[in-house]
C-alpha positions, 0 to 999 in steps of 0.5 A: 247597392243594397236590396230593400226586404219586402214590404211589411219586413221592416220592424215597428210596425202600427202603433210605433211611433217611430218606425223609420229609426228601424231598418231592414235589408236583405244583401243579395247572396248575404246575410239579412241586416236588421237595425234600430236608431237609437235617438241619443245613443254614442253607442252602437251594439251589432251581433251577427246571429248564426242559426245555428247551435248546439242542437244542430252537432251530430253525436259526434259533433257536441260542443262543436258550435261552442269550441267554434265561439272560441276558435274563430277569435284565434286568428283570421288570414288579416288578424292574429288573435293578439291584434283582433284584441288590441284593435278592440282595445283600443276604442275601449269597445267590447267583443265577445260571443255566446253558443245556445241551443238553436244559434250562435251569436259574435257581438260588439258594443263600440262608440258610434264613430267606431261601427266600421271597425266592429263589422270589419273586425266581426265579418273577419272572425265569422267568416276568414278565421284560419282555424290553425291546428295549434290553435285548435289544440290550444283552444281545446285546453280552454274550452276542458277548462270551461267544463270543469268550470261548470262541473264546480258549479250545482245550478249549471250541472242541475240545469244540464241533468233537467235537460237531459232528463227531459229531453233524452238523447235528442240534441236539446238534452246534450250540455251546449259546451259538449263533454269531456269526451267530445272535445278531446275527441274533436278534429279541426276538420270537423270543426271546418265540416261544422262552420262550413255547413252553418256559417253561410252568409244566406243564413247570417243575421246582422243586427245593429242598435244604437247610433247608426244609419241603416244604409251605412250598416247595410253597405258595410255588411256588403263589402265585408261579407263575401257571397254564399258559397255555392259549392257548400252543401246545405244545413241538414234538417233538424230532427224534432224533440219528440215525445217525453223519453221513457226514461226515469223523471227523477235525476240526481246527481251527488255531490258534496254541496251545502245546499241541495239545488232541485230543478222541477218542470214540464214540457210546454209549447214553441216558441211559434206557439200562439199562446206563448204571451198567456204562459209567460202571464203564467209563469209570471204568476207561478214563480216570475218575481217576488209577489209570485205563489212560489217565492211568497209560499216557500221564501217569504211564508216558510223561509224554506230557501233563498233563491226559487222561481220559474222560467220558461225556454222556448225552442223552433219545436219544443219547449219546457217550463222549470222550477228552482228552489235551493235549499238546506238538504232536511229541507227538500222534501218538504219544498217539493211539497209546497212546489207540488202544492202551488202547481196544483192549485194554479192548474186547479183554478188558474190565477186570481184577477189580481195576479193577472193583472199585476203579471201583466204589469211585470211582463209590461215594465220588464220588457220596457225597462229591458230595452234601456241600453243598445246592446239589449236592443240588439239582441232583441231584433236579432233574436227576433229575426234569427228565431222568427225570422220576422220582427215583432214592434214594442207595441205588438208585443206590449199588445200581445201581454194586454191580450191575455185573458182569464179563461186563457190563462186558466185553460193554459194552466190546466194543461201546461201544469198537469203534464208529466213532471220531470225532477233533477237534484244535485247535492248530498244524496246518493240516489233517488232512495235517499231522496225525501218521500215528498220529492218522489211523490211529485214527481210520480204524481201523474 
């Protein structure tokens, strides 16, 4: 039997008007399962949501929780690697998984009659892969494989060099995938010490989307998780981002690129934080889609770059804001004057009543549209309760977009766009004083 999560757990909430395609349970000694009926689907999308990530490894331990995405699917004590991807191919369905900072997710998109396959198949990967050491070494050669992947790629580098400028030591500012160093030096008892602490069923989110039954789902969940391990001793706290390092704001990295890329922003608040919908309508003003000041200032009215916007990230107890341009080399100072320029007439003045409404417009028919398929919709209520540990309905959220005003919005900019800069560049410069003056001086500028 399952146990039913206590009143007002359940997602949909007022002003959906069909809350009863959610469900939501708590397994005694399991893992919580969240779900969506999706009317019409054939399909059904389930994650299991671990919370934990890459912030959660010791120095130690980088990449520990990515080189772990990879080794659960090398075997399990029913499955060996070759027999979890024929079982999957079979039914035409898709099985994979992905690491971030603060979670780690394994998936499946299968037809609805296969749902008991995908939970068998997933809960097996979670929780009885037998981690071999010649897995752990193949694995190993897979995952360095990856990370010269990534050194080849200028917008991952410069992502992991903002990072780390902006947070420091702490763990937000070590890459997800780890180095070099870590996964050469990684021990398959330390990845067991890893899974062992983490991967507890009391802390597992399974969420579902599609065409399903709830009371199914959960039973499902039930016979295939096994009960928490009391014996394991408890997840360590994590440790809080803190303040800005002292560190040099201004990273670069040289390399023979064609285009310098250039990454640009700013601490900004949790993802608890209550003014989190009024800084995406910021966002969404600054740089969130082809009417915004950056993409009109330095694509359309300049032709400065092809590509350029700005995206928030939000963690349990920081976040940060970033801006990316990439451009031609002689071009790069003069966008980092433009960026300087847009950042400080928004923060100034905020946005025209205009750009609030058509922000909002975008946030609204963005986070509709984004919801047309079941493996989004999963991800959505799982995100929801992994991160917030609640779900949010499509109505409260759309409310929460309509709710903006103004003077909040204005107030947000003043504070959110004034705070100290941090910079990072990768291309063809041998350090900061080859760098063009006007990069320099945004980033000094407070």
């Amino acid at each position: 039997m399952t146990a039913l999560a206590p009143p007002g757990h359940v997602p949909g909430g007022a002003g959906d008007p069909t809350p009863e395609l959610f469900g939501s349970t708590i397994l005694p000694d399991g893992p919580r399962v969240v779900t969506e009926a999706v009317p019409g689907a054939r399909s059904v999308s389930i994650g299991i949501w671990i919370g934990a990530g890459s912030r959660d490894e010791s120095v130690d331990e980088a990449g520990a929780a990515h080189y772990l995405e990879h080794l659960l699917f090398k075997g399990t004590t029913r499955r060996t690697a070759a027999r979890i991807a024929e079982e999957i191919d079979a039914v035409g369905g898709e099985l994979n998984a992905f690491t971030g900072k603060e979670h780690t997710c394994f998936y499946a998109h299968v037809l609805g009659e296969d749902l008991e396959l995908a939970v068998d198949l997933l809960s097996d990967v979670v929780t009885a892969a037998t981690m071999n050491a010649d897995d752990v070494e193949l694995e190993r050669a897979v995952v360095l494989e990856e990370i010269a992947m990534r050194a080849d790629d200028p917008e991952d580098l410069l992502g992991e060099a903002f990072d780390d400028t902006l947070f420091g030591d702490h763990p937000l500012g070590r890459p997800v995938i780890g180095s070099e160093e870590s996964i050469e030096a990684m021990t398959r008892d330390l990845l067991h010490r890893f899974w062992r602490r983490h991967y507890r069923p009391r802390s597992v989110v399974v969420a579902a989307a599609g065409k399903l039954d709830h009371e199914r789902v959960a039973d499902l969940v039930q016979r295939c998780f096994p009960g928490d391990r009391e014996a394991e001793s408890p997840a360590q706290r994590r440790a809080p981002a803190g303040s800005l390092p002292s560190r040099d704001r201004l990273a670069v990295l040289d390399e023979d690129t064609e285009q310098a890329h250039l990454m640009v922003g700013m601490r900004a608040m949790n993802r608890y934080d209550p003014r989190c919908p009024a800084l995406d309508v910021l966002n969404t003003v600054l740089g969130g889609g082809m009417s915004s000041r950056l993409f009109q200032q330095i694509r359309e009215q300049r032709g400065l770059a092809y590509s350029v916007y700005s995206a928030t990230t939000g963690y349990s107890d920081a976040g940060e804001l970033a801006v990316y341009a990439g451009c031609q080399p002689t071009r790069l100072g003069e966008v980092a004057g433009v960026i300087g320029d847009v950042l400080a007439q928004l923060a100034a003045d905020g946005p025209t009543t205009e750009e609030l409404a058509r922000a909002k417009g975008a946030l609204r028919g963005g986070l509709v549209l984004g919801l047309e398929d079941t493996a989004s919709r999963m991800h959505r209520i799982g995100r929801h309760e992994i991160d917030l540990g609640h779900q949010r309905s499509l109505a409260e959220s759309l409310s929460s977009i309509d709710e903006v005003d103004a003077d909040a919005v204005v107030e947000l900019a003043g504070e959110v766009l004034s705070a100290p800069l941090i910079a990072a560049v990768v291309g063809p410069f041998a350090g900061p004083d080859e760098l063009p003056s006007g990069l320099r001086e945004l980033v000094n500028r407070t």
